[in-house]
C-alpha atoms as a printed R data frame, in Angstrom:
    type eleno elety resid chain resno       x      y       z
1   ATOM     1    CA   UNK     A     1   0.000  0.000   0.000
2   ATOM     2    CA   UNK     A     2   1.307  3.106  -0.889
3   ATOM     3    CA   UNK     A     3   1.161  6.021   1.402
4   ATOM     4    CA   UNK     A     4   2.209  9.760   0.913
5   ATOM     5    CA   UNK     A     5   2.510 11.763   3.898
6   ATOM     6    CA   UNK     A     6   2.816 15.844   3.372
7   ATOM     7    CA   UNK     A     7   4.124 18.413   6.031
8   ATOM     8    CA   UNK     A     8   4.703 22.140   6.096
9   ATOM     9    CA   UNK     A     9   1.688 24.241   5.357
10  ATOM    10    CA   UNK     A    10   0.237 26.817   7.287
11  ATOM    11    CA   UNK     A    11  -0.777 30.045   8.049
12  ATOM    12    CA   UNK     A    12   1.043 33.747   6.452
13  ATOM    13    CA   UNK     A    13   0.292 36.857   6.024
14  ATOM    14    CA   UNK     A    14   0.175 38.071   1.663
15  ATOM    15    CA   UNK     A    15   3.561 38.229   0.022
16  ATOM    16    CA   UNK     A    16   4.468 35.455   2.955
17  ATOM    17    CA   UNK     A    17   6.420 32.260   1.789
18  ATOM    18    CA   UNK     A    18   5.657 28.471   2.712
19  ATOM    19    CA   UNK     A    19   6.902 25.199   2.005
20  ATOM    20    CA   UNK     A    20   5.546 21.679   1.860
21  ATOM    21    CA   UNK     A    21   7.219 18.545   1.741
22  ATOM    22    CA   UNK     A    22   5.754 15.149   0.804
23  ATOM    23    CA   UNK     A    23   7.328 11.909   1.357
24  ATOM    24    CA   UNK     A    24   6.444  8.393   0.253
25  ATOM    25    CA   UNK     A    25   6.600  4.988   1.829
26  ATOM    26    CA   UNK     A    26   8.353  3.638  -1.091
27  ATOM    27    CA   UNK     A    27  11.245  4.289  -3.992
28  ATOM    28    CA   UNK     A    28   9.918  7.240  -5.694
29  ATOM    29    CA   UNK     A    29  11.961  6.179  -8.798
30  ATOM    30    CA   UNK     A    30   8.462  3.981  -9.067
31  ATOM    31    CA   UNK     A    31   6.488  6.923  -9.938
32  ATOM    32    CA   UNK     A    32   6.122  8.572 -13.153
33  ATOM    33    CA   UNK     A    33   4.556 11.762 -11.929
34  ATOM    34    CA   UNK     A    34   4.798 13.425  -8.917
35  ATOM    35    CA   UNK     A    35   3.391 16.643  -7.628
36  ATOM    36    CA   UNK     A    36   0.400 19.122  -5.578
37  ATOM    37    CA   UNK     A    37  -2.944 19.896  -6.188
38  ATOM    38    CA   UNK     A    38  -5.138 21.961  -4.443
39  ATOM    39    CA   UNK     A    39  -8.536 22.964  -3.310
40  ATOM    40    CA   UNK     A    40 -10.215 26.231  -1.818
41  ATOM    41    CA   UNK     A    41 -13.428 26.203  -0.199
42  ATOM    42    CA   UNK     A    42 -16.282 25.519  -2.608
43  ATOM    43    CA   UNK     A    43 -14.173 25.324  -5.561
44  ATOM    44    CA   UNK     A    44 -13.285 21.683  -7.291
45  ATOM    45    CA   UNK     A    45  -9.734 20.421  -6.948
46  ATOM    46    CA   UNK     A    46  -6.861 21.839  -9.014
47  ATOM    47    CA   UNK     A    47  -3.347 21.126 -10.268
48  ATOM    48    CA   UNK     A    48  -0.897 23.516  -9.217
49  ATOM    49    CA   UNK     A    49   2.801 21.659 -10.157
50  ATOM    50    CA   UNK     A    50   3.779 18.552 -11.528
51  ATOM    51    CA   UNK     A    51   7.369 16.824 -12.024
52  ATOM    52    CA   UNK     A    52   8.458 14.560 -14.128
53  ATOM    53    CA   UNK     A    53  10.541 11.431 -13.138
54  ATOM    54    CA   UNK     A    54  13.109 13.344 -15.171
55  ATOM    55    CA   UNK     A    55  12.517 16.101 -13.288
56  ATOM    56    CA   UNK     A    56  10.968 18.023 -16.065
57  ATOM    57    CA   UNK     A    57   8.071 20.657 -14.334
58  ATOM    58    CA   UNK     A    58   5.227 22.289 -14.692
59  ATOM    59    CA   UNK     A    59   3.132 24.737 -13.130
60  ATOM    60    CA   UNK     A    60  -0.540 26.043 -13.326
61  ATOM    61    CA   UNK     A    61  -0.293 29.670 -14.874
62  ATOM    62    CA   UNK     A    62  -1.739 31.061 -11.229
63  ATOM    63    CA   UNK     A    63   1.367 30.127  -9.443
64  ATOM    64    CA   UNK     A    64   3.995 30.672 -12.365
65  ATOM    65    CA   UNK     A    65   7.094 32.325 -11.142
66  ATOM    66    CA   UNK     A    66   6.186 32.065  -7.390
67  ATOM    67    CA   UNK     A    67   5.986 28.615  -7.219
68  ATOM    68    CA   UNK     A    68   8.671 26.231  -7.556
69  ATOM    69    CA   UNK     A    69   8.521 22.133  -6.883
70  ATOM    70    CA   UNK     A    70  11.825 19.817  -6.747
71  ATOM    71    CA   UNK     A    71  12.060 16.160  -6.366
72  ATOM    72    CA   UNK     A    72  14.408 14.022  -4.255
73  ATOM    73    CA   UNK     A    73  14.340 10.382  -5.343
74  ATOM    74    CA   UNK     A    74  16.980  9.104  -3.260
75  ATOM    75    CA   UNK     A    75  14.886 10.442   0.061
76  ATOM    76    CA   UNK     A    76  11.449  9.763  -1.810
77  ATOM    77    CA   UNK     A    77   9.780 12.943  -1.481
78  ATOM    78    CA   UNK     A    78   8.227 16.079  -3.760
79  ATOM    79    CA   UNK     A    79   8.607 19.884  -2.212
80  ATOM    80    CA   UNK     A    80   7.072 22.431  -3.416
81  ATOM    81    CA   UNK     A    81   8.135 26.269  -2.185
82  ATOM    82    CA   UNK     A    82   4.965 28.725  -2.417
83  ATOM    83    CA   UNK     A    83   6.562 32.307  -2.672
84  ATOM    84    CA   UNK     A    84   4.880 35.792  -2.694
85  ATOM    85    CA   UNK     A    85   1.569 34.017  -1.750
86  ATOM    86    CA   UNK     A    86  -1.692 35.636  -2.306
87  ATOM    87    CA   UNK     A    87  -5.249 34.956  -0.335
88  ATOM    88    CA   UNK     A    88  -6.543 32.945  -3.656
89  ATOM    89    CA   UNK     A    89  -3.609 30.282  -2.794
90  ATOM    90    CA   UNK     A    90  -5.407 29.481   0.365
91  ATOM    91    CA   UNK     A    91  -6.931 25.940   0.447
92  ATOM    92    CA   UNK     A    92  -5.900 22.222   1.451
93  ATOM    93    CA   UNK     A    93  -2.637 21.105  -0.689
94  ATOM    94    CA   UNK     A    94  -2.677 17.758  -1.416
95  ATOM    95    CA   UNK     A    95   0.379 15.612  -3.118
96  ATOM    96    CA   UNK     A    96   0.017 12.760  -5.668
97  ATOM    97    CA   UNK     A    97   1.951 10.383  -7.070
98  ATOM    98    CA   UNK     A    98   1.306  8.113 -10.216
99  ATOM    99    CA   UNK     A    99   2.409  4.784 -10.382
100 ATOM   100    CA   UNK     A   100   5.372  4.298 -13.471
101 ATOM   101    CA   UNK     A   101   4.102  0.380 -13.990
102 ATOM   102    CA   UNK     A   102  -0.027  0.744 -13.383
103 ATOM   103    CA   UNK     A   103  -1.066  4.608 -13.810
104 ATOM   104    CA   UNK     A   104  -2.476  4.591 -10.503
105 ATOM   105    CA   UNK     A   105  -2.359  7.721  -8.738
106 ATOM   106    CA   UNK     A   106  -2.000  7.762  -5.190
107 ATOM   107    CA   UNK     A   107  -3.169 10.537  -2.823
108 ATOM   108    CA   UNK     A   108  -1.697 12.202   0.427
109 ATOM   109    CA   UNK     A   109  -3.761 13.138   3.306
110 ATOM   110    CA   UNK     A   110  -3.456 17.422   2.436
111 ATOM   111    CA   UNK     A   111  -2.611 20.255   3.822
112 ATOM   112    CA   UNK     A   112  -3.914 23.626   4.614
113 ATOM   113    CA   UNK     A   113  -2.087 26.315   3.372
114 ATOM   114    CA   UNK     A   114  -4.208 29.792   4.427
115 ATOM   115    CA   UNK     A   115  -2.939 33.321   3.265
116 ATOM   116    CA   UNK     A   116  -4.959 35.876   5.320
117 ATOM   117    CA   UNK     A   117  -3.515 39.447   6.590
């Protein structure tokens, strides 16, 4: 069974920076993609970043330039550093993973990530 735990999150003020930091309970050289959605408060869930096994990236165009996401495959996790955040980046974070062999995509728990002044 494959489980992703995240950490990191929380609560900052506009302009404010925050990082998360999911690990998995196996090799992450087993996963094909790797990355964060998230999900604001009556609003369906979105993709924010993705990374490629070959650490190629990509980004929703909302979080563009102020969001960057890295990959560690020897220590099995996906990070993602939220800079100049904005209220409208405030919801629960959640990490994913998608199996290289089956396509299945796991889920982590999520996070909440709130921007408020």
């Amino acid at each position: 069974q494959v489980q992703l735990v995240e950490s990191g999150g929380g609560l900052t003020q506009p302009g404010g920076s925050l990082g998360l930091s999911c690990v998995a309970n196996r090799s992450s050289f087993s996963f094909n993609g790797m990355g964060w959605y998230r999900q604001a408060p009556g609003k369906e869930r979105e993709l924010v970043a993705t990374i490629s096994r070959g650490a190629v990236s990509n980004y929703s165009d909302s979080v563009k330039g102020r969001f960057t996401i890295s990959r560690n495959n020897v220590k099995n996790t996906v990070s993602l550093q939220m800079n100049v955040l904005k209220p409208e980046d405030t919801g629960v974070y959640y990490c994913y993973a998608q199996s290289w062999s089956s396509g299945e995509i796991y889920w982590g728990q999520g996070t909440q990530v709130t921007v408020s002044s």
